[in-house]
Every structure is written in structure tokens, then in C-alpha cells.
C-alpha positions in Angstrom: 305.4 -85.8 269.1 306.3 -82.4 267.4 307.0 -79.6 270.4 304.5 -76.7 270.2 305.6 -73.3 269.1 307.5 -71.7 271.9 305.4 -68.1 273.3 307.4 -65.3 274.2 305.2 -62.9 276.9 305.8 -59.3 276.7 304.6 -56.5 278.7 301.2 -55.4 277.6 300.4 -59.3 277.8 301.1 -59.8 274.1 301.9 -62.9 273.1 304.3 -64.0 269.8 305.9 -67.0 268.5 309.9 -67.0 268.1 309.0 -66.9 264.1 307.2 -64.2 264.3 309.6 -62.0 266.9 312.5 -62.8 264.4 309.9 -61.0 261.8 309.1 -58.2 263.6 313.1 -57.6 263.9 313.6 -57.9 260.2 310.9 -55.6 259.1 311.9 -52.9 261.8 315.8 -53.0 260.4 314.5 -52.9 257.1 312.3 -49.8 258.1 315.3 -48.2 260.0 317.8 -49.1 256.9 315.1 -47.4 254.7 315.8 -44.2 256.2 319.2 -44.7 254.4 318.4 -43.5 251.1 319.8 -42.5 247.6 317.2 -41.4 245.0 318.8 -40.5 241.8 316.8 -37.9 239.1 318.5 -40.6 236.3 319.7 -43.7 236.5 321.1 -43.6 233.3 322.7 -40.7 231.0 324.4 -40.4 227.9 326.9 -37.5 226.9 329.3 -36.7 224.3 332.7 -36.7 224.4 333.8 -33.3 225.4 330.7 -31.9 226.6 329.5 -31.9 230.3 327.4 -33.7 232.6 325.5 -33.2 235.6 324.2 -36.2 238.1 321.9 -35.6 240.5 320.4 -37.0 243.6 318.6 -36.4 247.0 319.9 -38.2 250.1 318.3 -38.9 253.3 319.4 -40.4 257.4 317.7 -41.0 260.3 317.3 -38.1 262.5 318.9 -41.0 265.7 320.8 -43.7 265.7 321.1 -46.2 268.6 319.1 -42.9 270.6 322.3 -40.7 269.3 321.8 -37.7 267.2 323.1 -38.5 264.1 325.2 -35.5 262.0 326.2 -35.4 258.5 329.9 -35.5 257.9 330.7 -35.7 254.4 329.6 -36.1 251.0 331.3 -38.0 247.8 330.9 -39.6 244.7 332.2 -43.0 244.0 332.9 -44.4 240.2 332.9 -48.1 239.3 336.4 -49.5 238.5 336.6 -53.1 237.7 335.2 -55.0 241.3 335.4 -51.6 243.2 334.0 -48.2 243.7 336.4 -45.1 244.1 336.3 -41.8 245.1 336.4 -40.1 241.9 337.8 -37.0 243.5 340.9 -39.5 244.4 341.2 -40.3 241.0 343.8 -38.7 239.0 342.2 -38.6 235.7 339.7 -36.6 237.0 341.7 -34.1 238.3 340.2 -30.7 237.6 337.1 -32.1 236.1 335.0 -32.7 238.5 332.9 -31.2 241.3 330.5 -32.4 244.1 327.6 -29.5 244.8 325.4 -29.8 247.9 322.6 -28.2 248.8 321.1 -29.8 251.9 320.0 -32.9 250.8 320.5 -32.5 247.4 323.8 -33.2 245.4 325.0 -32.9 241.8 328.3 -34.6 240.6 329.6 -31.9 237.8 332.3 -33.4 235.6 333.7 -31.1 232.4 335.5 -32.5 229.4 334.2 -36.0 229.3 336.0 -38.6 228.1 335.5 -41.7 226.6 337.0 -44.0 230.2 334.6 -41.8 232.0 331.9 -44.7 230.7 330.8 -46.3 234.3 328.8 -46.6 237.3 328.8 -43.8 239.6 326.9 -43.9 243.4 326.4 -41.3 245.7 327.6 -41.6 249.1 328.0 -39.6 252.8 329.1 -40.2 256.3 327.7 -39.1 259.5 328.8 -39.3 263.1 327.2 -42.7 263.6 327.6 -44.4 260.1 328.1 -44.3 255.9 325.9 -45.5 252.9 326.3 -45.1 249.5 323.1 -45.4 246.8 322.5 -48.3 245.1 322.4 -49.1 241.8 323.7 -45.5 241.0 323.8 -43.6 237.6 325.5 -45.3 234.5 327.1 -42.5 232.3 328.0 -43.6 228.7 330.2 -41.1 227.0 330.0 -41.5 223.0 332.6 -40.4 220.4 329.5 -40.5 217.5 329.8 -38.0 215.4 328.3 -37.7 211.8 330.3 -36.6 208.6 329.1 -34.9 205.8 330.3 -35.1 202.3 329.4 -34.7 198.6 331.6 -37.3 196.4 329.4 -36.6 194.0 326.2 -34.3 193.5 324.1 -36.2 196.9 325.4 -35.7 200.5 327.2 -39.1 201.9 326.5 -39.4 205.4 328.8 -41.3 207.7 328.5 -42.4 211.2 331.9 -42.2 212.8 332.8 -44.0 215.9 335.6 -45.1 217.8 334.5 -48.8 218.1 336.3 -50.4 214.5 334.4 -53.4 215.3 331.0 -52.6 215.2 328.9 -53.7 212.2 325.1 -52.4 212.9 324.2 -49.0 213.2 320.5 -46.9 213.6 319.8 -43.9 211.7 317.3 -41.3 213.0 316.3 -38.5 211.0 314.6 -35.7 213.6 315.4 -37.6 216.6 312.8 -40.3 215.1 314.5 -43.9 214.2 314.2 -44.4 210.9 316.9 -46.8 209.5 319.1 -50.1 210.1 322.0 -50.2 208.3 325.4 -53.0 208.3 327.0 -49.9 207.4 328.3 -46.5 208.9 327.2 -44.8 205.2 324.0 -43.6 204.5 323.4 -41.5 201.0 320.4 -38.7 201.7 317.4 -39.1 199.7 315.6 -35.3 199.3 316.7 -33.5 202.0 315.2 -30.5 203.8 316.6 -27.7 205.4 314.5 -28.4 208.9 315.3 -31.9 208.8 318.6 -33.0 211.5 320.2 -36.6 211.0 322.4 -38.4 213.9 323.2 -42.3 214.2 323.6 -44.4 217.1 325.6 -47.9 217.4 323.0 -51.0 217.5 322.1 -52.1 221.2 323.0 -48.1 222.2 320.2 -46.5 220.9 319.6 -44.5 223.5 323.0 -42.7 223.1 323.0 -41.6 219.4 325.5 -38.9 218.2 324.9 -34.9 218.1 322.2 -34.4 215.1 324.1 -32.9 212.2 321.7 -30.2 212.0 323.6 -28.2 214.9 327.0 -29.2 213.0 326.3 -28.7 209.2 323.4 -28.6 207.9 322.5 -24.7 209.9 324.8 -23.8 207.0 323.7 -25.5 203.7 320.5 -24.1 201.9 318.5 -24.8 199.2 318.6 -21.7 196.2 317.1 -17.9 197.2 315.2 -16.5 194.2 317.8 -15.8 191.8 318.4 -12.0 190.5 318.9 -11.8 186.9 320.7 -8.5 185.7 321.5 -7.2 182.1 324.9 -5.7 180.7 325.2 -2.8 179.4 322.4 -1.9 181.4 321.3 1.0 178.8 319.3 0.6 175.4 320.0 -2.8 173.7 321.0 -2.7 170.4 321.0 -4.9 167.7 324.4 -6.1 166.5 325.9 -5.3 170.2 327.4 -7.5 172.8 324.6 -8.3 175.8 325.0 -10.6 179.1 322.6 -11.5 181.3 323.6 -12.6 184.6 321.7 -15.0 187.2 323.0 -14.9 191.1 321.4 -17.0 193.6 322.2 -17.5 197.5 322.4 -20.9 198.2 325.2 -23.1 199.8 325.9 -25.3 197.9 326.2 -23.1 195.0 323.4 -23.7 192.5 324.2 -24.6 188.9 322.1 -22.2 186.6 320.4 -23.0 183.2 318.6 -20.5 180.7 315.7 -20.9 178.6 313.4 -18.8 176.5 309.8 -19.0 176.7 308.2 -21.1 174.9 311.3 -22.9 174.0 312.7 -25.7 176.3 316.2 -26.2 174.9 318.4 -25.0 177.3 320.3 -21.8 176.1 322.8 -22.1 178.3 323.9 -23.7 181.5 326.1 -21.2 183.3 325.1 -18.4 185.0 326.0 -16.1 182.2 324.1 -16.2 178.7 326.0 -14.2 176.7 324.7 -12.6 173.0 328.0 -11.5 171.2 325.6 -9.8 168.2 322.5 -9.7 169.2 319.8 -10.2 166.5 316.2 -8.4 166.9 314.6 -12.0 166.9 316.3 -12.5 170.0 313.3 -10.2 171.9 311.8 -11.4 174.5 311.8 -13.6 178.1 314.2 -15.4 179.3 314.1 -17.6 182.9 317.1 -18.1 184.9 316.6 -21.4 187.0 319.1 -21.9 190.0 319.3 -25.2 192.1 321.1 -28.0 194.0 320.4 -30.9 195.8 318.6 -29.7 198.8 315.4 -28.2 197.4 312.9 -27.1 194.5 314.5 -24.9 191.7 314.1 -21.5 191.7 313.0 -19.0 189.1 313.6 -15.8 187.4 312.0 -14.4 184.0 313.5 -10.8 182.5 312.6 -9.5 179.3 314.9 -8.6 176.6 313.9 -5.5 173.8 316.4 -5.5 171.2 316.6 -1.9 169.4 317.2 -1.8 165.7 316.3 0.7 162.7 314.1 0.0 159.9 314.4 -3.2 157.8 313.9 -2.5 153.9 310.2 -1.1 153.6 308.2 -3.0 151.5 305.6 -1.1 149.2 301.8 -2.3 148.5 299.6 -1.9 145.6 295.4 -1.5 146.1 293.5 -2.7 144.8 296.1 -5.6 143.7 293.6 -6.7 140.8 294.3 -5.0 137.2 294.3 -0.9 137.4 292.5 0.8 134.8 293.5 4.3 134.3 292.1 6.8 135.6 291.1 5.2 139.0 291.8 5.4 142.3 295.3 3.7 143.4 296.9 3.4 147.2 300.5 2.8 148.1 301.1 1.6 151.4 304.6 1.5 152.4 305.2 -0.8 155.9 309.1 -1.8 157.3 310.4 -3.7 160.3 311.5 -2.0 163.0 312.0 -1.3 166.3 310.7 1.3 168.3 308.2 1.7 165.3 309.1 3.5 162.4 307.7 7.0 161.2 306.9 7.1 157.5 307.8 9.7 154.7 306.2 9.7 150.9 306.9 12.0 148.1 306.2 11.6 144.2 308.7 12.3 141.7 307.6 12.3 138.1 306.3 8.5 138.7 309.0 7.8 141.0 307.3 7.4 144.4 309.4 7.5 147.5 309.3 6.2 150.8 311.4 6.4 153.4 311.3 4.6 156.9 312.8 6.5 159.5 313.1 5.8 164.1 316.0 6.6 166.4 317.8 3.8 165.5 317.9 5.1 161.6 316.5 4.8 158.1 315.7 2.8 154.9 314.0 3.7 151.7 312.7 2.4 148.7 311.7 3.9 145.4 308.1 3.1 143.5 308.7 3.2 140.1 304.5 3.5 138.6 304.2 2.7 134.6 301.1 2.0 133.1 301.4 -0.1 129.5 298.4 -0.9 127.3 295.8 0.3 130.1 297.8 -1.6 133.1 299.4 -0.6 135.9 303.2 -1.8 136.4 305.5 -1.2 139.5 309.0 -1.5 139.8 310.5 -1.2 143.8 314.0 -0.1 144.1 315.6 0.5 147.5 318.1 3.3 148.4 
């Protein structure tokens, strides 16, 4: 015959069952050990290695213990190391490094300098007059080495995820802070790359902790080509049969390789940033484009336009009409040369001898007209001078 559950009779004539008492004394500890309490703004953070870190938290106590008032005493920090917690202001390798800042009920562990065996658990604790608690779980701090190296072996950039860990085979690549590749290996050779784009890695399993983007480190400082300035030397009249360069200059890091063309023509004339004319011919009028680039962008370009200066070619001398000349009509020389600016013409007529001379700044030709007409036809004979 099972015994019936034993009553307990309080004052107020409430009656409860031993179970239940022992209940009631649970939940009201718990309650009273809840006004014990560590809130942290992070459980978790990641850092680099020589930077600093801040770890906060609030902290509150019951205004009474046991009817006692109860008064805080001290505040601390305590760091995981192996099966037990120490004050890390007791811990040598911190020395300097860190400080505890209260406010109240708030607190912020400061440490400076991190370092790799900084990598723990830390909790927050204090004492009053009446008892201690620390704050469970506490903040884990993971201090990373990564770093990312740029280099150009060839014309591409070579990325490379640098850590300390030689053993690790798996790494993530994120490209803007946005995961974007797996890789067994710590290279990764950029595709196109822009100047807003950052790159950083992270060891598999840590992603959460991935190195400093290499925007911030390197790539604030390489550039894809400006629009190129093209200048001319000698900078005064060009002249045929002198010595000309042209000259393309770009800003861009890294330096651009230049190539000119002509227009209309795209065989390159030359692929350094000089084209250089050691006689200059008067066919070699007209544009040229200087085009500047490297591997970080679209090519850039700049046209210029060269007039080459030269004095009359040989004038040549037409006959009109050109059908057969019977004598006594009407006959027109026209006398035309090559030349560049234009050339001004002079005729004279000396006893059949016609002359013409082609004359501009840059100097003259002429050419004799030698008329005879034979059995009723007209003959010419040109002669130059």
C-alpha cells in the first residue's frame, strides 16, 4: 500500500507536497542566481595580429544578499589557459597591453598589440562584499596572422594567402568581403581586376576571420592608365627631311606599355612610348594614336596630328585641249606641283620657252615649256630647272 504524498501546512493555510516545496526552492535560487549576470555585446571576435581589440559587457547583482546590502568590490577579466581561467592582468605576457574600463555596469577589456597566443576564451568577472561570479561562456578572441601578398611574376597579379599555420591545405577567397572561391591552394591568379574591387582569404573552417582586404594594403596604390598626353619634338614647324618624336606619358601604376598606330592603318608603328621619324617624309602627314595600358583596365587613347612642311615637288605642265592643236587656236597651260603649304604660281613666255615656277615658304621648283608646232601640230617638250 503505497504512502500518500506527505502535506506541508503553511501559514496562509496553503497546502504543498514535499515535490513541489523542493520546486519552489529551485526556481527561487535560480531567480536569485539570475540576478548574477554577464551579458556580453559579442561572443565571438576576430582581430589581426597587431591591431587592437575591445570586449565588452554589462554586469548585474542583487541589490541584497541574505537581507545584507550587497557592494561591488572589484572588477577583472579572466583568460582561458588550458583547464583554468586567469586573471589576465596577472599574466606576464600581457603586461602593458591590456586595460579593464568601467563605467557602472559596463566594462570593456582593451588589449593593444595582439598576438597570435592571445587566441582564447576570456569571461568577465567581479566581487562584492557578499560574493563573486564570472560570465559564462565568455568572448572567444581569434587573433589571425592572414595576410595577402601581391606580386606580378609575370604580366597578371599572383595573389597569395600567407599564414602562419604550414599545415593547412584549404583556403576561401572573397573578393569585396563576398566569398567567392575554394582553393587547396594559398595562390590565386586575378582574372580582370578593378580598381574598387578588395581581395582577402580566410583559412577553411575560419571563415569568419579572413585576413585584411588588400585593397587597404595594395591595391589604393595600383591604377589602371590616365588618358595619355602625346607631345611633339621640336615643337615648331615640321619639316620634311628633319628629325621628329612624338612622345606618349600616361599615369598609371603599373607603368603602361605604349603602342602607336596611324589611322587607318593597324600595324603597329611602334611599341615604346617614343615614335621617332629620323627624316621625315611629307607622306608621313597625318594622325597618329598613342594607346597606353596594363593589366588592370581598358586601354587608353590619344590621337595628334602631324603636318609635315616641304617646298614644291617638280611642277608638272598640262596641255588643253589634249586632242591635236591646229594653229591658230586657242591653247591653255596649266602648271600644278606638290607642295606643302600650297604653292603660289609664276608663268612667263620666252620666244616659245614657257616658264613656270612653283614657289611657298619652304622654296621653289621650275620647269620650262618648250611649244613647237610641226606640219600643223602642236609639240611640247618639259624641261625642269
Amino acid at each position: 500500500m503505497s504512502t500518500p504524498p506527505q502535506k506541508i501546512i503553511l501559514n496562509c493555510d496553503w497546502l504543498f507536497t514535499l515535490s513541489e516545496l523542493r520546486l519552489m526552492i529551485k526556481l527561487t535560487l535560480l531567480f536569485l542566481r539570475l540576478l548574477w549576470r554577464v551579458t556580453y555585446s559579442s561572443l565571438q571576435i576576430c582581430a589581426y595580429k597587431g591591431s587592437t581589440v575591445e570586449m565588452n559587457c554589462t554586469f548585474t547583482y542583487p541589490e541584497r544578499t541574505k537581507g545584507e546590502v550587497n557592494s561591488l568590490q572589484k572588477t577583472f577579466w579572466l583568460r582561458k589557459d588550458g583547464f583554468y581561467y586567469k586573471d589576465v592582468e596577472t599574466v606576464s605576457e600581457y603586461s602593458g597591453r591590456v586595460k579593464n574600463i568601467c563605467d557602472e555596469n559596463k566594462c570593456t577589456l582593451r588589449i593593444t598589440n595582439l598576438r597570435e597566443t592571445d587566441s582564447t576564451v576570456y569571461r568577465f568577472g567581479f566581487i562584492t562584499n557578499k560574493d563573486s561570479y564570472h560570465g559564462r561562456p565568455g568572448v572567444t578572441l581569434s587573433v589571425t596572422d592572414l595576410q595577402v601578398k601581391v606580386s606580378r611574376p609575370h604580366k597578371a597579379l599572383l595573389f597569395q594567402c600567407l599564414s602562419g599555420l604550414s599545415s593547412q591545405t584549404s583556403y576561401i577567397w572573397f573578393r569585396n568581403g563576398q566569398k567567392f572561391k575554394h582553393s587547396t591552394s594559398s595562390y590565386y591568379p586575378s582574372e580582370q581586376l578593378l580598381q574598387t574591387d578588395s581581395y582577402s582569404c580566410a583559412l577553411s573552417g575560419h571563415e569568419k576571420c579572413p585576413s585584411p582586404p588588400v585593397c587597404d594594403m595594395y591595391l589604393s596604390g595600383i591604377y589602371a592608365p590616365k588618358l595619355p598626353s602625346v607631345s611633339v619634338s621640336p615643337s615648331a614647324e615640321i619639316v620634311e627631311g628633319s628629325s621628329v618624336t612624338l612622345t606618349c606619358s600616361s599615369d598609371a601604376n603599373p607603368a603602361p606599355e605604349y603602342t602607336w598606330f596611324k589611322k587607318n592603318n593597324n600595324q603597329p608603328l611602334s611599341r615604346e612610348a617614343q615614335l621617332v621619324f629620323n627624316s621625315i617624309k611629307s607622306s608621313d602627314s597625318g594622325e597618329f594614336s598613342c594607346k597606353a595600358e596594363n593589366d588592370l583596365g581598358k586601354p587608353t587613347y590619344k590621337w595628334i596630328s602631324i603636318d609635315v612642311k616641304y617646298a614644291p615637288k617638280l611642277p608638272s605642265v598640262s596641255v588643253s585641249p589634249s586632242a591635236e592643236i591646229v594653229e591658230g587656236s586657242s591653247v591653255t597651260l596649266t602648271c600644278s606641283s606638290d607642295a606643302n603649304p600650297a604653292a603660289n604660281y609664276t608663268c612667263a613666255d620666252h620666244s616659245g620657252r614657257y616658264y613656270c615656277e612653283a614657289q611657298n615658304t619652304r622654296g621653289r621648283h621650275n620647269s620650262t615649256v618648250h611649244l613647237t608646232v610641226l606640219s600643223g601640230k602642236l609639240h611640247t617638250q618639259l624641261r625642269s630647272d
